[in-house]
N, C-alpha and C positions, 0 to 999 in steps of 0.2 A: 864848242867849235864853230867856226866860219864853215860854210860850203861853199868854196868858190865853184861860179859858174862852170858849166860843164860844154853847155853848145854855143854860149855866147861868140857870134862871130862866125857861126854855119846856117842855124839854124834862124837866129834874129839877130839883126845889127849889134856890135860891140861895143858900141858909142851910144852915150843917154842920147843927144840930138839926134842920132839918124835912127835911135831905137824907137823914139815918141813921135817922129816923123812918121818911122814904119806902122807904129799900132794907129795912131789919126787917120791911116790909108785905109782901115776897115773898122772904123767903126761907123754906124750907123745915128745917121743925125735926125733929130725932130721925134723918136718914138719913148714912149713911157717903160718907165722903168717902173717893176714890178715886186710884188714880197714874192719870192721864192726860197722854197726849203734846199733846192738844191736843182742842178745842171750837170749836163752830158759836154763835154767839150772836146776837142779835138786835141793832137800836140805834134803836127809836123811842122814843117817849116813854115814860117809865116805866109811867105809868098803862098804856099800854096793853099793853107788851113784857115791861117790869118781874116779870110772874111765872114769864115762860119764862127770861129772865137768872136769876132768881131765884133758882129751881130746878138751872140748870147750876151757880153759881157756889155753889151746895150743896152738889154733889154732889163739886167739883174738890179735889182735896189740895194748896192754894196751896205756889206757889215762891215766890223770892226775884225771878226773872226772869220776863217773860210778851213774846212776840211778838205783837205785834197788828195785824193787817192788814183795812183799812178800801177800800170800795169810794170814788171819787169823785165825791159830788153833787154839786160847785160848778164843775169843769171847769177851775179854776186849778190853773198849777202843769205840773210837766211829769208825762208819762204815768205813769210808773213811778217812786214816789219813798219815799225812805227822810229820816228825821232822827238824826246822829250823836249832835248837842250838844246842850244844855240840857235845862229841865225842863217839864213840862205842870202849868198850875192851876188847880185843883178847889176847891169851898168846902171838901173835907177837907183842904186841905193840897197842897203839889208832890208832883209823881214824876217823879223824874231818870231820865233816860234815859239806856240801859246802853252807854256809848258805845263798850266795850270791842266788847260781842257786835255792834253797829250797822254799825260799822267792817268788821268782819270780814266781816258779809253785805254790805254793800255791794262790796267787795274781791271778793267771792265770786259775784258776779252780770254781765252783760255789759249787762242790761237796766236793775238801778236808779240812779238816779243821787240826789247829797246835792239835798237843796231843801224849802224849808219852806211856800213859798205854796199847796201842796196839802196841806197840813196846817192851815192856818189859820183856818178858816173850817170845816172837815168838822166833823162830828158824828159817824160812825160809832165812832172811836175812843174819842173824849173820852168819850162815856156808858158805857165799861164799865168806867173808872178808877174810879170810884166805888164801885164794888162790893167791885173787888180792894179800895182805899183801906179798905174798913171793916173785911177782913180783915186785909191787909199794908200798913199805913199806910208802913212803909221798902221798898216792892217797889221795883222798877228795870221800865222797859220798853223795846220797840224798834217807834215806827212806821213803818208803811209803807203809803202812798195806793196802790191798781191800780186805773187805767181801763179801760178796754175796749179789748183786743188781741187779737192770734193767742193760740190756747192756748199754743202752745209756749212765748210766754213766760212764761206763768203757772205752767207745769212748769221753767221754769227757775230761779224765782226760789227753787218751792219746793226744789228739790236746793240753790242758794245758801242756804239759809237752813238743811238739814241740813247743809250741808259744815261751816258757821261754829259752829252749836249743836256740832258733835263738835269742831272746833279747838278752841273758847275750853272746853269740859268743864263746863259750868254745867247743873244743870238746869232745864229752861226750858218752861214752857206755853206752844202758838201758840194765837191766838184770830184766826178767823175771823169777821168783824163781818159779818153780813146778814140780813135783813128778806126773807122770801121772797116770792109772788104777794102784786101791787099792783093794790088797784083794780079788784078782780071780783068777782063774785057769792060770797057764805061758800063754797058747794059747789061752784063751781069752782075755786077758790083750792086747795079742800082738796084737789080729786082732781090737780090738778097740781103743787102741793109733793107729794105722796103721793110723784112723779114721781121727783122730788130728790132727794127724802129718801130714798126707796130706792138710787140710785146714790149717794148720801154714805156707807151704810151696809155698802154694798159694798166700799167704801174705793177705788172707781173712778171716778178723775177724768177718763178718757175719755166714759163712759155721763153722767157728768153734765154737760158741755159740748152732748152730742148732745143728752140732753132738753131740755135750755134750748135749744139753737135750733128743734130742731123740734118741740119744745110748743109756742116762743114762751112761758116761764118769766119772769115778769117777775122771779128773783129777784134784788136788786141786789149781793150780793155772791157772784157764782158765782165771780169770778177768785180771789178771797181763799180763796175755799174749794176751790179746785182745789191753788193752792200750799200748802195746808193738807194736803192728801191726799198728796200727791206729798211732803210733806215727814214727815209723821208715817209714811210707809212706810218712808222711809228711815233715819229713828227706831225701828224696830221696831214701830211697831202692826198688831196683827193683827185689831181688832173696831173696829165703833161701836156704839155704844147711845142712841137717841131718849130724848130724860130727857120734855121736854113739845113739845106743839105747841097752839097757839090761835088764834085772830085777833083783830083788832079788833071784832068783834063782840061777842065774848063782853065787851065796854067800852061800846063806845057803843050794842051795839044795834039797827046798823045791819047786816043780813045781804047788802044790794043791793051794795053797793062796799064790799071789805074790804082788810086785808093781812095777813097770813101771819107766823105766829113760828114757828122751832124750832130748840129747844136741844138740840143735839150733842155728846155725850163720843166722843174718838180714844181708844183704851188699847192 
């Protein structure tokens, strides 16, 4: 199947020219591009998120392959879900999905199952294609929706998603899609991502499940990013590094009700 785009046209420009226009407004020029296992990214609207994506997808040494794993805003679909077949489409163009490496995580997990209706309609995914697309217009990827469950399964999926990247021997960027604190004050958003971000950087996906509950962490992709931890360890990463953090503030202006960006390198 094709997936046609879901926010093209709200969330990032509808048109390749004013889309490549939009991603050249934040990216970051003169700094080195690095090997990383995997990254934390954001997925609101460009104007607002756009210079934290910006910045990581700067800084990454583009593969051929990328994992991408999206929290679910829409509640369709079943909890835990992967797509083997077809392509995703962007005003730049498709991106076929890697069905080789898909297969294999799926095979490799007890929790995901195939399904597309959680993928249909999300946004978390779909806005980081654009980015890769300006750089690796032929990448390949592999989505996967996570709800909200026991951690364990979210450490599961990420060992399924190392067992499959070491079978199939491709190398492979995971991208963790989330938008941190929702909808609070600029300075307290900051000092409770502060929270996150310090357990992201730990490279401990225990400590970050604990703060997000007992912060009460609005942030909407902690499952994506635990499988992310638990899989880039198994990968070999031994650091992370905070590239940017912002909010929507620093857009609209508004400091009373914000949200939360930060862009994460694993290496």
């Amino acid at each position: 199947m094709i997936r046609d785009p879901a926010v093209a046209g709200s969330f990032y420009p509808a048109t390749a020219s004013r889309l490549e226009v939009e991603i050249r407004r934040h990216l970051e020029e003169g700094v080195t591009r690095e090997e990383v296992i995997g990254a934390v990214c954001p997925h609101a609207g460009y104007i607002y998120s756009g210079p934290v994506a910006g910045a990581v997808i700067s800084r990454i040494k583009l593969r051929d392959v990328f994992v991408i794993l999206g929290p679910n805003h829409t509640g369709r679909g079943v909890p835990f879900s992967i797509m083997t077949e077809g392509s995703w489409l962007t005003p730049l163009g498709k991106v076929r999905i890697n069905s080789e490496l898909a297969a294999e995580i799926l095979a490799s997990s007890s929790f995901l199952r195939e399904d597309t209706e959680a993928h249909l309609y999300e946004h978390s995914i779909e806005v980081q294609l654009p980015f890769l697309q300006y750089f690796k217009p032929d990448l390949t990827f592999v989505p996967l929706v996570l709800s909200v469950g026991p951690g364990e399964v979210y450490k599961e999926i990420g060992l399924a998603m190392a067992r499959a990247i070491k079978r199939v021997g491709k190398q492979v960027v995971i991208i963790a899609s989330s938008d941190m604190t929702h909808y609070e004050p600029h300075e307290t958003a900051k000092r409770k991502d502060s929270q996150a971000i310090e357990a992201i950087l730990s490279l401990n996906e225990d400590e970050l499940l604990r703060r997000v509950e007992e912060l009460h962490i609005t942030m909407c992709g902690y499952a994506p990013t635990v499988a992310l931890i638990v899989a880039a360890k198994q990968l070999g990463a031994r650091e992370a590094e905070l590239v940017k953090y912002q909010t929507s503030a620093e857009t609209s202006g508004d400091y009373s009700s914000v949200v939360g960006y930060a862009g994460i390198i694993i290496k």
